[in-house]
LUMGURO-835240 format. One line per 8 residues: number of its first residue (from 0); their letters; for each residue x, y, z of N, C-alpha, C. Coordinates in nm, 2 decimals, decimal comma. Each point is the difference from the previous one (the first is absolute). Layout:
NUM> A> X/Y/Z/X/Y/Z/X/Y/Z  ...
***
This chain:
0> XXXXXXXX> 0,72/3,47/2,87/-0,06/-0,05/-0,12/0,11/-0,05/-0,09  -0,04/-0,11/-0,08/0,13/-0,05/-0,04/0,00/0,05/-0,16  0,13/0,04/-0,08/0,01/0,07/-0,12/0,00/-0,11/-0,10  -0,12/0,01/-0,09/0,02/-0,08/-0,12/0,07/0,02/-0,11  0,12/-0,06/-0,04/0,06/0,07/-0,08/-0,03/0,01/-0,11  0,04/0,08/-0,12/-0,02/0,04/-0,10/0,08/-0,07/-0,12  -0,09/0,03/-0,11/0,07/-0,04/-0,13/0,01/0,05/-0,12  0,06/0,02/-0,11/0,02/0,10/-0,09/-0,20/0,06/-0,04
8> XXXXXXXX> 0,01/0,11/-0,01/-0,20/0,02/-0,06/0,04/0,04/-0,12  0,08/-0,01/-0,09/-0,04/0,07/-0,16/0,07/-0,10/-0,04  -0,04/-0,02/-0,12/0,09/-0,11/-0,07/0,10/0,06/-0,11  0,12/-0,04/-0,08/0,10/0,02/-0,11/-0,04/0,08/-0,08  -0,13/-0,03/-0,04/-0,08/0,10/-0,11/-0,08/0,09/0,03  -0,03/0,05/0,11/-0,09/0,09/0,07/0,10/0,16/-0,07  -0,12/0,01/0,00/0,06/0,18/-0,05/0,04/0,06/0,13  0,05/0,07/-0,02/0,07/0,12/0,17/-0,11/0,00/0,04
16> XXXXXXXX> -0,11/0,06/0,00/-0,15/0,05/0,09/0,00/-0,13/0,03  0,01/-0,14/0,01/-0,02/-0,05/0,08/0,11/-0,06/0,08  0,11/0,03/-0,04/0,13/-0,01/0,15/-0,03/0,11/0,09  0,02/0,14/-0,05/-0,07/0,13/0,08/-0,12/-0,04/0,13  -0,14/-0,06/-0,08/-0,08/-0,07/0,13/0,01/-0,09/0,07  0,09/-0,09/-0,04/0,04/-0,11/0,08/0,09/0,07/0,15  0,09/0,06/-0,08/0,08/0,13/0,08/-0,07/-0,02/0,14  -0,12/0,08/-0,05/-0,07/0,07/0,08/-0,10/-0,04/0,11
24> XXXXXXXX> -0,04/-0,15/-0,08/-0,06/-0,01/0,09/0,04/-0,09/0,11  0,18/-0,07/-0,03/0,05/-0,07/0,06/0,02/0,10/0,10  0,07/0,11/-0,05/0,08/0,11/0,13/-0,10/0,05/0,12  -0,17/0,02/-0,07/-0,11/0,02/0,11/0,02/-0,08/0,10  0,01/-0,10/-0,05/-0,08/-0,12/0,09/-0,14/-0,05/-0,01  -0,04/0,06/-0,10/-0,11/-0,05/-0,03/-0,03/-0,14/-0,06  0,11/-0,04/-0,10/0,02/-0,14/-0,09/-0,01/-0,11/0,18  0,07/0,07/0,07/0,05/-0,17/0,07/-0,14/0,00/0,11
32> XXXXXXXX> -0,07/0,12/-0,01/-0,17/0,02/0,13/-0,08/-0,10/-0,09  -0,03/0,02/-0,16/-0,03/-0,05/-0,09/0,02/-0,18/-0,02  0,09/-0,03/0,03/0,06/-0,07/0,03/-0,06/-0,16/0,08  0,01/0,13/0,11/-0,04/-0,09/0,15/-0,19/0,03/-0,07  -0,01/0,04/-0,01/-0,19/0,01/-0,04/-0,03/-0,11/-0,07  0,07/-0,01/-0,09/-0,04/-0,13/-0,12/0,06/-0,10/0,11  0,10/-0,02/0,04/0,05/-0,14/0,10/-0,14/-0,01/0,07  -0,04/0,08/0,13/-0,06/0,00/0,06/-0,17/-0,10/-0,08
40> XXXXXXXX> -0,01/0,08/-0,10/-0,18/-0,07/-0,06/0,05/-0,11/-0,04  0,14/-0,07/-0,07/0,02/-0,15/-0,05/0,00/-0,07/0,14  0,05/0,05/0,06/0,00/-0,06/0,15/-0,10/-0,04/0,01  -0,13/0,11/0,02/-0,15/-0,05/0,05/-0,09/-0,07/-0,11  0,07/0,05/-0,11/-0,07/-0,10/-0,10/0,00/-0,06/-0,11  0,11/-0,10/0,02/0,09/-0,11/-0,05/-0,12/-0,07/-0,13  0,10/0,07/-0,13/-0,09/-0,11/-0,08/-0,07/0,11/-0,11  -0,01/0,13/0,06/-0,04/0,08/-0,09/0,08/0,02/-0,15
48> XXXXXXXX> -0,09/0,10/-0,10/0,08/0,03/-0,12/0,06/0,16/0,06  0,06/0,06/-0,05/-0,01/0,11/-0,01/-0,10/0,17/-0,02  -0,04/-0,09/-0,07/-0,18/0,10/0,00/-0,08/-0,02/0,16  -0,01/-0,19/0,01/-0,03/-0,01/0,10/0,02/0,10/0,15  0,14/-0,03/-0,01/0,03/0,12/0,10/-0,03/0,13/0,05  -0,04/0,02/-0,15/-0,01/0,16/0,05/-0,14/0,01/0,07  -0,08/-0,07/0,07/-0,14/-0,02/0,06/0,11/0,01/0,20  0,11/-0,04/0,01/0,01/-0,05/0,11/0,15/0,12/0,02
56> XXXXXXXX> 0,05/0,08/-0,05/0,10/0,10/-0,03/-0,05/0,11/-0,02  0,08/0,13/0,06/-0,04/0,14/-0,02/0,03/0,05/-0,10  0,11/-0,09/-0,10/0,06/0,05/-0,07/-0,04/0,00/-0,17  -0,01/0,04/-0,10/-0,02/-0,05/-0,14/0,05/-0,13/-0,06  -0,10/-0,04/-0,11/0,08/-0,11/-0,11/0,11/0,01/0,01  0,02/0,14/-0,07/0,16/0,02/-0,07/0,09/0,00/0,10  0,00/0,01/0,09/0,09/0,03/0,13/0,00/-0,13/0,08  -0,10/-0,07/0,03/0,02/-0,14/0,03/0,08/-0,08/-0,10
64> XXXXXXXX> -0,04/-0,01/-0,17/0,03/-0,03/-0,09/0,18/0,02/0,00  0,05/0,11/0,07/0,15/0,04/-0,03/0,06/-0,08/0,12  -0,06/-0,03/0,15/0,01/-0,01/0,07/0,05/-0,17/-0,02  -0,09/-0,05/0,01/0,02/-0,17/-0,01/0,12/-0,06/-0,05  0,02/0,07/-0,10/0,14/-0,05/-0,07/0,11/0,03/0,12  0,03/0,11/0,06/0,11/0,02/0,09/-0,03/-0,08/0,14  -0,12/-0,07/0,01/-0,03/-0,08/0,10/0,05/-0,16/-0,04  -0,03/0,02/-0,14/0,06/-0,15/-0,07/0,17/0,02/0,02
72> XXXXXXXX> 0,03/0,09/-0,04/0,19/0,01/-0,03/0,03/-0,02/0,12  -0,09/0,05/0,11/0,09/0,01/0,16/-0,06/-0,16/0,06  -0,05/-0,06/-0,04/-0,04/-0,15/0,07/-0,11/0,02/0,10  -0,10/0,11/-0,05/-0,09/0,01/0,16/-0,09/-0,07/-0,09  -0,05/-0,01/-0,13/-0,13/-0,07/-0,05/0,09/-0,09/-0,16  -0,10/-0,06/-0,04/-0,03/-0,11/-0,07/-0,11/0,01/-0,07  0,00/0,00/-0,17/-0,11/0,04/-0,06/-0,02/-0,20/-0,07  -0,13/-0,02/-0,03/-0,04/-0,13/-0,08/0,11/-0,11/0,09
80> XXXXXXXX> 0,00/-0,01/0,16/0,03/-0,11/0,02/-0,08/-0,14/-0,04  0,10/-0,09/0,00/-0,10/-0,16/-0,03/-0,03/-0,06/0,18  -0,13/0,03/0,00/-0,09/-0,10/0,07/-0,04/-0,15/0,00  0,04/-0,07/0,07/-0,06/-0,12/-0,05/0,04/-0,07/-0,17  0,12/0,08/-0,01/0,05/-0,08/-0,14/-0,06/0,10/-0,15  -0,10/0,12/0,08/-0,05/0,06/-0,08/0,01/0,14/-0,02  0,06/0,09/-0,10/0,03/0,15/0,03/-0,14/0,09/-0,02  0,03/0,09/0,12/-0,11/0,09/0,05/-0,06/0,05/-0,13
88> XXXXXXXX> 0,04/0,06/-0,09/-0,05/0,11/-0,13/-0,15/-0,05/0,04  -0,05/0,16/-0,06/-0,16/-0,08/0,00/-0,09/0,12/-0,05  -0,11/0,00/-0,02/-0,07/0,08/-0,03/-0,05/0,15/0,08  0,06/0,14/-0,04/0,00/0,11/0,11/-0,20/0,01/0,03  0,00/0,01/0,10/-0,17/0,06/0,01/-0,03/0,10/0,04  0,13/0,06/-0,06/-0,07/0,15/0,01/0,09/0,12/-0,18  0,11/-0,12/-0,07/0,01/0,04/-0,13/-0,04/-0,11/-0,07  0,01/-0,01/-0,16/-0,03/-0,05/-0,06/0,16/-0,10/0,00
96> XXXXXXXX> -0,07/-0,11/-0,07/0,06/-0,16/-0,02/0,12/0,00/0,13  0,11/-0,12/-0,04/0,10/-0,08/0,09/0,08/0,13/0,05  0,06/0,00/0,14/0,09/0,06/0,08/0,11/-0,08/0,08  0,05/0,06/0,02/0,10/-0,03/0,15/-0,02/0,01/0,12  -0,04/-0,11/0,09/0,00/0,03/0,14/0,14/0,03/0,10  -0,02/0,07/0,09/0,10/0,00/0,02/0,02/-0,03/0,23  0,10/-0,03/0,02/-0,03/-0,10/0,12/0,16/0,05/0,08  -0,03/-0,05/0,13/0,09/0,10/0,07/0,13/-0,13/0,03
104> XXXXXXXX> 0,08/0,03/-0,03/0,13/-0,08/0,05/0,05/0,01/0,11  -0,08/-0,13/0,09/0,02/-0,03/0,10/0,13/0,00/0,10  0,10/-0,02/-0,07/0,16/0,00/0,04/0,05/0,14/0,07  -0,06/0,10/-0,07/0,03/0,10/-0,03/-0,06/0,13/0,11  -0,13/0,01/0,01/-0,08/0,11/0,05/0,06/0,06/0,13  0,03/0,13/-0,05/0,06/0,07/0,13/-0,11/0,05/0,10  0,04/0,06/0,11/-0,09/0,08/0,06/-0,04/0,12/-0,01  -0,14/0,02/0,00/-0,06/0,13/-0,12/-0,02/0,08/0,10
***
């Protein structure tokens, strides 16, 4: 199975408790299973928001939510690509008002 790699999880201003879980959940292995779960549902369902997702993922908002970004930093997805001259954003139908879709970077997808 191939290793997705990782990217910083706490930012400059995060208090300690959240370097501590980042810690933690990088050293499980849990962040990079997490990971491949969110790759995996953008895979099958290119175009979603984030909320959207969580219908086609085992995993939570918040944890999809944390996820995507490290999918963005490592080049496996692409949030509000332009279509046809036109950027994805759009209305979530499953939160309230405009979101980010997010879409899988073709170049890139390892073997899951």
């Amino acid at each position: 199975m191939h290793q997705l790699p990782l990217t910083p999880a706490s930012h400059t201003h995060d208090p300690l408790s959240s370097y501590e879980a980042a810690e933690r959940v990088t050293k499980s292995g849990v962040r990079a299973e997490n990971k491949r779960e969110v790759l995996k549902a953008v895979i099958a369902h290119e175009g979603c928001t984030s909320r959207e997702l969580t219908a086609h993922c085992p995993l939570d908002r918040t944890e999809i939510g944390r996820r995507l970004p490290d999918l963005r930093d490592n080049d496996y997805a692409v949030y509000n690509p332009k279509k046809d001259g036109i950027k994805t954003k759009r209305a979530c139908t499953v939160g309230r008002g405009t979101a980010m879709t997010w879409w899988v970077e073709r170049r890139r997808i390892p073997r899951l």
